[in-house]
C-alpha positions as CSV (number, residue, x, y, z in Angstrom):
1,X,-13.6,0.1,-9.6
2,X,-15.7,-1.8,-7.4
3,X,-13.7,-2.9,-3.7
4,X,-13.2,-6.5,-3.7
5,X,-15.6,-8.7,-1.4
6,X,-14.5,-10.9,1.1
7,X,-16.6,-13.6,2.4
8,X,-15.0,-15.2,6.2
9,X,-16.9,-18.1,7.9
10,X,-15.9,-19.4,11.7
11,X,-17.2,-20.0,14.8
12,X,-14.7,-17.9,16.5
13,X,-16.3,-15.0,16.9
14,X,-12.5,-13.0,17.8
15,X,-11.2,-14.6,14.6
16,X,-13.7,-12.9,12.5
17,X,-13.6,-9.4,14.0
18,X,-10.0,-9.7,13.9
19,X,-10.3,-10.2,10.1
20,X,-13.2,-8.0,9.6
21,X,-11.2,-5.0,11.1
22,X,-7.8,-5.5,9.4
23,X,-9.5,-6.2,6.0
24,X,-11.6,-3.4,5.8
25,X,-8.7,-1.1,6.8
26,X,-7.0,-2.3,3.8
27,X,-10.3,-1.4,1.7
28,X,-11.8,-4.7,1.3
29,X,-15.5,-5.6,1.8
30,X,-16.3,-8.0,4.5
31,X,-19.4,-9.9,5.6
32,X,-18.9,-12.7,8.2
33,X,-20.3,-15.9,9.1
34,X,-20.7,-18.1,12.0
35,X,-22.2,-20.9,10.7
36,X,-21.8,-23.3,7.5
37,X,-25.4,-23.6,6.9
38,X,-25.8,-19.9,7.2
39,X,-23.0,-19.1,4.6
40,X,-24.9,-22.0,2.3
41,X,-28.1,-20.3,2.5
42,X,-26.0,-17.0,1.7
43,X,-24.4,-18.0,-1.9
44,X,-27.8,-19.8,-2.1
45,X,-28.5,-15.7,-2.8
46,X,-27.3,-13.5,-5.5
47,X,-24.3,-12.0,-3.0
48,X,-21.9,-11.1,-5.0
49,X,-18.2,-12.0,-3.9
50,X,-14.6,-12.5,-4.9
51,X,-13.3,-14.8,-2.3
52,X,-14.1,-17.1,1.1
53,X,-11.8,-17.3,3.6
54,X,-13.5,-20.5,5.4
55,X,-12.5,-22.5,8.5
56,X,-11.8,-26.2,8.5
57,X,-14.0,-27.2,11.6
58,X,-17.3,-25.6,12.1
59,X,-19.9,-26.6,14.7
60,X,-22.9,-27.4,12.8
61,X,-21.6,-29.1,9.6
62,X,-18.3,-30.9,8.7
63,X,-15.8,-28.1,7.1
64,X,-14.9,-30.5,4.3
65,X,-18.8,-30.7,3.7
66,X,-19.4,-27.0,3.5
67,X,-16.5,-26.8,0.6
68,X,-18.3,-29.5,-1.1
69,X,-21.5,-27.5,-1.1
70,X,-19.7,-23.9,-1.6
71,X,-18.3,-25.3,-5.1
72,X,-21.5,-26.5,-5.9
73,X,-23.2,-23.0,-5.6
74,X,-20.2,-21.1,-6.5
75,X,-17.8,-23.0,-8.3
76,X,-15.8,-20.2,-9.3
77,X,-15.7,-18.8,-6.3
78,X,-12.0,-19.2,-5.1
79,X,-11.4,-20.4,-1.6
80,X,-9.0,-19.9,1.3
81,X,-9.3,-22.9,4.0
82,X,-8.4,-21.2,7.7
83,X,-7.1,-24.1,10.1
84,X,-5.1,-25.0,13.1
85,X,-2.1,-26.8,13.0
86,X,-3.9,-30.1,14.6
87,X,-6.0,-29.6,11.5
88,X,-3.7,-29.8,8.6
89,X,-4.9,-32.5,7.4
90,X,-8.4,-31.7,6.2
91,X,-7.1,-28.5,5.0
92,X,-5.1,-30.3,2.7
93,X,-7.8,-32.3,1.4
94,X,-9.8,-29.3,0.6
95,X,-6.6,-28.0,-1.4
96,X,-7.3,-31.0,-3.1
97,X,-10.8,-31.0,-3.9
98,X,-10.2,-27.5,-5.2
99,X,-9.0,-24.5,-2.7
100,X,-6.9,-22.4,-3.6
101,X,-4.5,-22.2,-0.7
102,X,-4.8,-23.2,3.1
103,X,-3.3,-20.8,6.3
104,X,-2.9,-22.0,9.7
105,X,-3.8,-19.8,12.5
106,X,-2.6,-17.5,14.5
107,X,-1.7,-16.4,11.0
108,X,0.3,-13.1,10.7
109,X,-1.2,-9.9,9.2
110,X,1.3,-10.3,6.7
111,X,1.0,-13.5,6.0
112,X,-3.0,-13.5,4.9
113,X,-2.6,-10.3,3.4
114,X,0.2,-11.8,1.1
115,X,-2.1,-14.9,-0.1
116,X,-5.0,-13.1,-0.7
117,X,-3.3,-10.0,-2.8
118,X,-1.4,-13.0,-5.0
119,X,-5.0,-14.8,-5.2
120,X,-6.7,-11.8,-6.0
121,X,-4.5,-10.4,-8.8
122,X,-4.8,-14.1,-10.1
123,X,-8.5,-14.0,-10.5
124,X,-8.0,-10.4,-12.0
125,X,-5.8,-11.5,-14.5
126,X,-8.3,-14.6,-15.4
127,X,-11.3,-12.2,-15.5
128,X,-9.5,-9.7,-17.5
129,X,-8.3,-12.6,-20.0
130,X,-11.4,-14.0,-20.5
131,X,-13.0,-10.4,-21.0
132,X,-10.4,-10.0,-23.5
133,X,-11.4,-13.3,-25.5
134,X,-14.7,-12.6,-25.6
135,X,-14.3,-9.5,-26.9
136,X,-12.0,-10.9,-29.5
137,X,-14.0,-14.0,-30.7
138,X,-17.2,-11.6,-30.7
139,X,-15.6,-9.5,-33.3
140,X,-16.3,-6.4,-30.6
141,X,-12.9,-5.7,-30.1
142,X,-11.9,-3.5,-32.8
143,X,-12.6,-0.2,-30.5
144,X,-10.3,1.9,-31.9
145,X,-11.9,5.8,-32.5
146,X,-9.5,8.5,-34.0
147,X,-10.0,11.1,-36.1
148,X,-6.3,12.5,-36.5
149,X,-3.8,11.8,-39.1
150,X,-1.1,10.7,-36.9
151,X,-2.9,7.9,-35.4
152,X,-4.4,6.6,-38.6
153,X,-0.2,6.0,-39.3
154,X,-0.3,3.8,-36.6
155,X,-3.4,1.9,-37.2
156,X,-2.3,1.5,-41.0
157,X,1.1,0.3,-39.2
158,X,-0.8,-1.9,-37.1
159,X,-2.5,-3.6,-39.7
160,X,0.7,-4.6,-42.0
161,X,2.5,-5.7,-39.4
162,X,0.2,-8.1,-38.1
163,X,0.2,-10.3,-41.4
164,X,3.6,-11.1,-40.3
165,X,4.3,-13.6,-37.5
166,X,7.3,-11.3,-35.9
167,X,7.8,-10.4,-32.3
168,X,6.6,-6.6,-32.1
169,X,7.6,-3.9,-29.3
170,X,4.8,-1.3,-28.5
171,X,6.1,2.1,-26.9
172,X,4.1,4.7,-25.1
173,X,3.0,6.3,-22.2
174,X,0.8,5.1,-19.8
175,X,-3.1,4.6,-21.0
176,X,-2.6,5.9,-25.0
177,X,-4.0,2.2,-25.9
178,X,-0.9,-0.5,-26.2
179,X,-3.5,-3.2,-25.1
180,X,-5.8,-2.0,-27.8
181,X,-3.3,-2.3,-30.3
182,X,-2.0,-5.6,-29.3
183,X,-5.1,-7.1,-29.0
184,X,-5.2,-5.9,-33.2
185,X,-2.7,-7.5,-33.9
186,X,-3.7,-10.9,-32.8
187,X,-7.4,-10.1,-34.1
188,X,-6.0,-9.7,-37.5
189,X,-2.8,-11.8,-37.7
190,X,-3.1,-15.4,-38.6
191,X,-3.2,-16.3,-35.0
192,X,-6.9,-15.0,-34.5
193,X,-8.4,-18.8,-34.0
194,X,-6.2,-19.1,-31.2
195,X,-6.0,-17.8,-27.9
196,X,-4.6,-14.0,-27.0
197,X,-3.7,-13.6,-22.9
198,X,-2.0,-10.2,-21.4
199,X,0.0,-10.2,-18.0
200,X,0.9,-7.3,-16.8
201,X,4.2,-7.7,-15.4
202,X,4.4,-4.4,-13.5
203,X,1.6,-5.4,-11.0
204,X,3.1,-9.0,-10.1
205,X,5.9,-10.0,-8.0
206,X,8.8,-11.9,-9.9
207,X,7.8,-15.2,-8.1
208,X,4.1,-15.0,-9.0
209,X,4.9,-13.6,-12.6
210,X,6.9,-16.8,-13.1
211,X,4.3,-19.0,-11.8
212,X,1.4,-17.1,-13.7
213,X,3.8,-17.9,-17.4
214,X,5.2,-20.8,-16.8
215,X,2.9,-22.6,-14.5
216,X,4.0,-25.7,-12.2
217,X,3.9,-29.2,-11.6
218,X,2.5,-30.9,-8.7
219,X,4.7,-30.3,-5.2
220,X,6.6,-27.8,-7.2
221,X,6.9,-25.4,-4.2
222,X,4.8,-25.9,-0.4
223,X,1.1,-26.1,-1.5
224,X,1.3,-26.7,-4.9
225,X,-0.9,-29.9,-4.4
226,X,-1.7,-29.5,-7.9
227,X,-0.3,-28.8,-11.0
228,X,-1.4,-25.7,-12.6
229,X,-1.0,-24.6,-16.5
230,X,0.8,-21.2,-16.7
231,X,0.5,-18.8,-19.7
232,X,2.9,-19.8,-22.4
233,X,0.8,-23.2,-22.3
234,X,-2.3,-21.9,-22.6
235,X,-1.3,-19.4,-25.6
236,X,0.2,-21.9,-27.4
237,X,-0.6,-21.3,-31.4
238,X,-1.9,-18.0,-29.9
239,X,-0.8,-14.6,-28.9
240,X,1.2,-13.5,-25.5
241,X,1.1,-9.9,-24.8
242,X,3.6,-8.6,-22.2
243,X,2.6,-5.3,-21.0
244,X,5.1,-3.3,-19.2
245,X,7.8,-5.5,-20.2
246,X,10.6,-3.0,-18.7
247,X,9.7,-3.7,-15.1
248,X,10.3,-7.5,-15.8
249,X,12.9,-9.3,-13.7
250,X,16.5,-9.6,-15.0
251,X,15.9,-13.5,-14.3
252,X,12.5,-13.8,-15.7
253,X,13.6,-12.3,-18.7
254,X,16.5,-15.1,-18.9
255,X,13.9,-16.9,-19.0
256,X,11.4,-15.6,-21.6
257,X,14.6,-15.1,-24.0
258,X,14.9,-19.2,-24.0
259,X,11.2,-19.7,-24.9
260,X,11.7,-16.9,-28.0
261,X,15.1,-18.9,-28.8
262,X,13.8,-22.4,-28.7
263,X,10.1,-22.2,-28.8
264,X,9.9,-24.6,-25.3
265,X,9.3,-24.0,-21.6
266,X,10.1,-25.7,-18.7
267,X,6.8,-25.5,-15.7
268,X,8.3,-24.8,-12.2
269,X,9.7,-27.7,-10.6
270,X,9.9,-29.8,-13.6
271,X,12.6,-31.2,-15.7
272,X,10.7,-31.4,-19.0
273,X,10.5,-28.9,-21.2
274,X,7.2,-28.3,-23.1
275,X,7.3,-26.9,-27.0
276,X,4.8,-24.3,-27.6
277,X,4.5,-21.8,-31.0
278,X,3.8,-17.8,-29.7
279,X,3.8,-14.8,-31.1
280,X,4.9,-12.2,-28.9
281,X,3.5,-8.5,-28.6
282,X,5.7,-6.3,-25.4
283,X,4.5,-3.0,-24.3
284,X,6.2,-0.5,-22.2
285,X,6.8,2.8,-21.3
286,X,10.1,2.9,-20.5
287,X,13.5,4.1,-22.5
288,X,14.3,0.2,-22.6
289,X,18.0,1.4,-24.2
290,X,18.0,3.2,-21.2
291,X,17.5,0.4,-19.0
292,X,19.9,-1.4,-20.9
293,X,22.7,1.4,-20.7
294,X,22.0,1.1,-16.6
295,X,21.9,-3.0,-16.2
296,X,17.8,-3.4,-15.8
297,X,17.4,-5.0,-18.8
298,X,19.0,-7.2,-21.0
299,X,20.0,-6.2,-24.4
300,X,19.4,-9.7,-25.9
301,X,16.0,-10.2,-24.8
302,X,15.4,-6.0,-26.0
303,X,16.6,-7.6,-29.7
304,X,14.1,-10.6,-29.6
305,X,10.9,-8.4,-28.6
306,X,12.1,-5.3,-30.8
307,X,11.6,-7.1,-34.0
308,X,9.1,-4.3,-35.4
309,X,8.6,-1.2,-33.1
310,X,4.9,1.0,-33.1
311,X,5.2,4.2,-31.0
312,X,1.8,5.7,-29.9
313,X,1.3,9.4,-29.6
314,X,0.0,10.5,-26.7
315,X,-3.1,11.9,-26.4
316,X,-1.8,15.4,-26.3
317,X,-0.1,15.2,-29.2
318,X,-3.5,14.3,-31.0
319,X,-6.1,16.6,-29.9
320,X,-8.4,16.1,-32.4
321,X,-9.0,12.5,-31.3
322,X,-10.3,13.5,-28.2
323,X,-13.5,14.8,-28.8
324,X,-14.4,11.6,-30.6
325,X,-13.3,9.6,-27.9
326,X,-15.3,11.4,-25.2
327,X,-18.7,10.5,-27.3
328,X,-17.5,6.8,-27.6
329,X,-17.0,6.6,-24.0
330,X,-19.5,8.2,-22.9
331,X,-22.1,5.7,-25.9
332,X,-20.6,3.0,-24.0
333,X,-21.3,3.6,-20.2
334,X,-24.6,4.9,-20.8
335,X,-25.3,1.6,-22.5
336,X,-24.0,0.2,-19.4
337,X,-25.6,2.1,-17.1
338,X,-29.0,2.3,-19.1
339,X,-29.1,6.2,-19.0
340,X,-30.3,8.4,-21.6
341,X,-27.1,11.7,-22.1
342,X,-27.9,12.7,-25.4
343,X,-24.6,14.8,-26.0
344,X,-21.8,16.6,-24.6
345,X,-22.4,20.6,-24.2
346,X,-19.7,22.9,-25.7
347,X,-18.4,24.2,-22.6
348,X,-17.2,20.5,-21.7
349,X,-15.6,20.0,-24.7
350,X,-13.9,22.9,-24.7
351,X,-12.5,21.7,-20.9
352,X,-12.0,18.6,-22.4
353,X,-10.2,19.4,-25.5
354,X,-8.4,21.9,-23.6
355,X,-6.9,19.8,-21.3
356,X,-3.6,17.8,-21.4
357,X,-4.0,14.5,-20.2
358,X,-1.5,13.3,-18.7
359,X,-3.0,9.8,-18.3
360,X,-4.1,9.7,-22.2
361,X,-7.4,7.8,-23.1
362,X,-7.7,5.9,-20.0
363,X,-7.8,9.2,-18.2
364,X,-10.3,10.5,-20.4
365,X,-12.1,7.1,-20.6
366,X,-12.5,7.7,-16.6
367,X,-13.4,11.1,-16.7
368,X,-16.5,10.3,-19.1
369,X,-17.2,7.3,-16.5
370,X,-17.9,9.7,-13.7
371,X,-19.5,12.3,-16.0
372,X,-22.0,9.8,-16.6
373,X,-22.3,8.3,-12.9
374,X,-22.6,12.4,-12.0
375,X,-25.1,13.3,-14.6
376,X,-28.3,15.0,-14.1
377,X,-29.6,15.8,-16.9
378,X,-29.3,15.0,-20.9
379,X,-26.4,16.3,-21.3
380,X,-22.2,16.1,-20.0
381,X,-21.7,19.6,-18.2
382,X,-18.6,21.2,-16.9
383,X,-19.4,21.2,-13.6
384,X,-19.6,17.2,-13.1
385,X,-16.2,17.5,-14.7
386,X,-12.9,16.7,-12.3
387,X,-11.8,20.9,-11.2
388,X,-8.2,21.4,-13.3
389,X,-8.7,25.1,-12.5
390,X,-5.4,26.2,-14.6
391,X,-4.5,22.9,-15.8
392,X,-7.2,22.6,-18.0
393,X,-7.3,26.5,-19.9
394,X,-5.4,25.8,-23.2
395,X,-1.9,27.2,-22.9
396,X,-0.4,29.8,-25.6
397,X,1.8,28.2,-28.1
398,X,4.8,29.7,-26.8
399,X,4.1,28.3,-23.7
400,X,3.5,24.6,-24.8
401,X,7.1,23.8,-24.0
402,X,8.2,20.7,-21.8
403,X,8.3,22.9,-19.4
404,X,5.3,23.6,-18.8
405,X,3.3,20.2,-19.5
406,X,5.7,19.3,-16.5
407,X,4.3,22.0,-14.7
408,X,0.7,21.2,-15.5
409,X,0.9,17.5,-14.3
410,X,2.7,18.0,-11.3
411,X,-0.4,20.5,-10.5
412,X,-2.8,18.0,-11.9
413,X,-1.3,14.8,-10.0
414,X,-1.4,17.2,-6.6
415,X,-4.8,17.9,-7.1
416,X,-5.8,14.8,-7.7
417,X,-4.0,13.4,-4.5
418,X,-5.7,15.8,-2.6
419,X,-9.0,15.2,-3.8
420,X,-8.8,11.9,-2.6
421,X,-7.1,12.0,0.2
422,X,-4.2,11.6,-0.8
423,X,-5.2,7.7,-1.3
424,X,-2.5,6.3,-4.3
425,X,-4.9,3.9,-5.6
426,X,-7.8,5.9,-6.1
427,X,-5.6,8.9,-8.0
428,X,-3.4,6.6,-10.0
429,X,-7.0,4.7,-11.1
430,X,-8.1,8.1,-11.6
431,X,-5.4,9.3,-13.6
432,X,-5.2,6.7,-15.7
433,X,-2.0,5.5,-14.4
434,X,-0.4,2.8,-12.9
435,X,0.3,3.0,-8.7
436,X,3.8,2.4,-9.4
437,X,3.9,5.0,-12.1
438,X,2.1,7.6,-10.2
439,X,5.1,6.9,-7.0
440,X,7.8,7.4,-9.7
441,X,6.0,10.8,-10.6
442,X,5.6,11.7,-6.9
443,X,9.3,11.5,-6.2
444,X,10.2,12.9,-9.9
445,X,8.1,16.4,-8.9
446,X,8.9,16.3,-5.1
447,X,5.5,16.1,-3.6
448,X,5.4,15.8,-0.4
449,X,2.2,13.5,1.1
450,X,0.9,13.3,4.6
451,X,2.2,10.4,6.1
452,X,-1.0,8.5,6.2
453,X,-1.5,8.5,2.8
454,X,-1.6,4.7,1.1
């Protein structure tokens, strides 16, 4: 995945190396700017970039002016004013016209890094939305490849329940294709004219996850100069898929179980409540009884969700869907990527149907990602495969025990840490996992990581 790029223009020359420095430490691209018309000319160009941090007064062109121009040529582009406190004013009018947020200077480390990880993960999830839409509306979305018997149970599942109009709980492991199936489920349901969003609620904070599904009225909270449709309005008459559901909030949850009970909502900071008519798909994959039995999760919200349950078999369990999987993956990225691999050579597949997989498809959809980035020649060879060294020779039957898989992805985790340095981000990407998953595992096998690890 592809760093995120930072655009910052001021004239203060200490401001922007300030910036540069602690941004690109925290793995961000940075290119800087001194002057408004300069930045202009830039977007003018087919830079690519994910946000402008932009001061309020520059020397050769009105700040208010520049924002003007910067929407014009990029009016997707989301925008963080910089300003002093004497200059409050005109940042506020830029939040106005369309910023996302304004910071005053000296502004913490903390502070910036806050707004622009909420702001970020907020384009994400609008990207990743409107991805999935398109997808769905252009009838390309029905993805699933399997060749085993134990999946085609669950697509045949999949299929009957969506008729219905019931709430319906997905369980499995990280990256065996919950989202897939959900996404089926609206795509065949009566619902399919209208919209189908997915929020992760593992990856936002309980005060942005409210905001993101409930959305709020104007001067809600400081900042909120405008008011902002959440979720649950803009999937009304659609679908809402929660995945990882079990690391919601006790008091989001409260919250959720009144919009399944009553069918309204009430926006942050408002007294009114607003009807809408959802159909909600859950994922997780957590014991949820379990995190009932120890207070994490609340029993009548688990009822409400759990109306039909569809377990999905890890990857492990279905190793003759791997091998068909590898081809699709690696169809698509070649398409992507305009090369020519004509196959996959037996000594790869025999690594790759060999191997346990931990992280399930989305491992495997990674792996063939890189095999094709690494590729020389026609065809997917073991060497431009990740090393597993033991973790990927099939294991005896009698040794296929719990036991042992343990075994194997503790090795497999601490091998994949090293490789990159023992950076969280990269492994749990290239695991398949989630970074909050792959810490849970880290503490669950006791490895122990150099203390500049991230």
């Amino acid at each position: 995945m592809a760093k995120p790029k930072i655009l910052i223009c001021d004239d203060e020359t200490e401001i922007l190396r300030y910036l540069k420095k602690m941004l690109e430490g925290q793995g961000f691209g940075v290119e800087t700017f001194t002057s408004g018309k300069v930045l202009l000319q830039r977007l003018e160009s087919a830079v690519s970039a994910d946000l402008l941090l932009q001061d309020v007064r520059m020397p050769d062109m009105d700040g208010i002016e520049v924002f003007r121009q910067v929407k014009i040529l990029r009016p997707d582009l989301p925008v963080v004013i910089m300003t002093a406190y004497g200059s409050i004013d005109a940042a506020v009018e830029a939040i106005k016209l369309g910023a996302y947020d304004y910071i005053t200077k000296p502004f913490p480390r903390e502070k910036i890094l806050g707004v622009l990880d909420n702001l970020l993960e907020r384009e994400h999830l609008r990207k990743e939305n409107r991805h999935l839409r398109e997808e769905l509306h252009g009838g390309q979305s029905d993805t699933m490849v399997f060749r085993s018997r134990k999946f085609q149970e669950v697509y045949d599942l999949t299929l009957q329940v969506a008729a219905s109009d019931s709430n319906i709980l997905i369980l499995g492991e990280s990256g065996t294709g919950k989202e897939l199936i959900a996404a089926t489920i609206h795509q065949n349901s009566p619902r399919r004219r209208g919209l189908f969003f997915s929020i992760n609620c593992a990856a936002l904070t309980e005060t942005l996850l409210e905001s993101q599904l409930f959305g709020h009225v104007r001067g809600a909270f400081t900042g909120a100069f405008a008011a902002q449709k959440g979720m649950l309005e803009e999937a009304d008459g659609g679908t809402l898929f929660l995945d990882e559901v079990g690391d919601m909030s006790l008091t989001v949850q409260a919250k959720l179980l009144r919009v399944i009970q009553e069918r309204e909502f009430i926006p942050v900071g408002s007294t009114r409540p607003k009807s809408v008519d959802i159909r909600f798909v859950a994922a997780t994959n957590k014991d949820l009884e379990a995190e009932i039995r120890q207070g994490r999760f609340r029993e009548d919200f688990f009822y409400r969700l759990n109306v039909i349950t569809i377990n999905l078999p890890p990857l492990r369990e279905r190793p003759e869907d791997i091998e068909p999987l590898a081809r699709h993956f690696l169809a698509r990225f070649c398409t992507r990527m305009k090369k020519e691999i004509a196959g996959i050579s037996d000594e790869a597949l025999r690594l790759l149907v060999g191997y346990h997989w931990p992280g399930n498809a989305r491992e495997l959809e990674n792996v063939m990602e890189r095999a094709v980035i690494l590729a020389r020649s026609t065809s997917i060879t073991p060497e431009i495969l990740p090393i597993w060294s033991a973790a990927a020779t099939p294991q005896p039957a009698a040794q296929s025990c719990a036991v042992s898989l343990e075994a194997l992805e503790r090795e497999h985790i601490r091998q994949v840490l090293e490789a990159n340095q023992y950076h969280k981000s990269r492994s749990a990407e290239l695991l398949g996992i989630s970074r909050k998953t792959l810490d849970r595992k880290i503490a669950e096998y006791g490895l122990i990581l150099p203390r500049q690890s991230a």
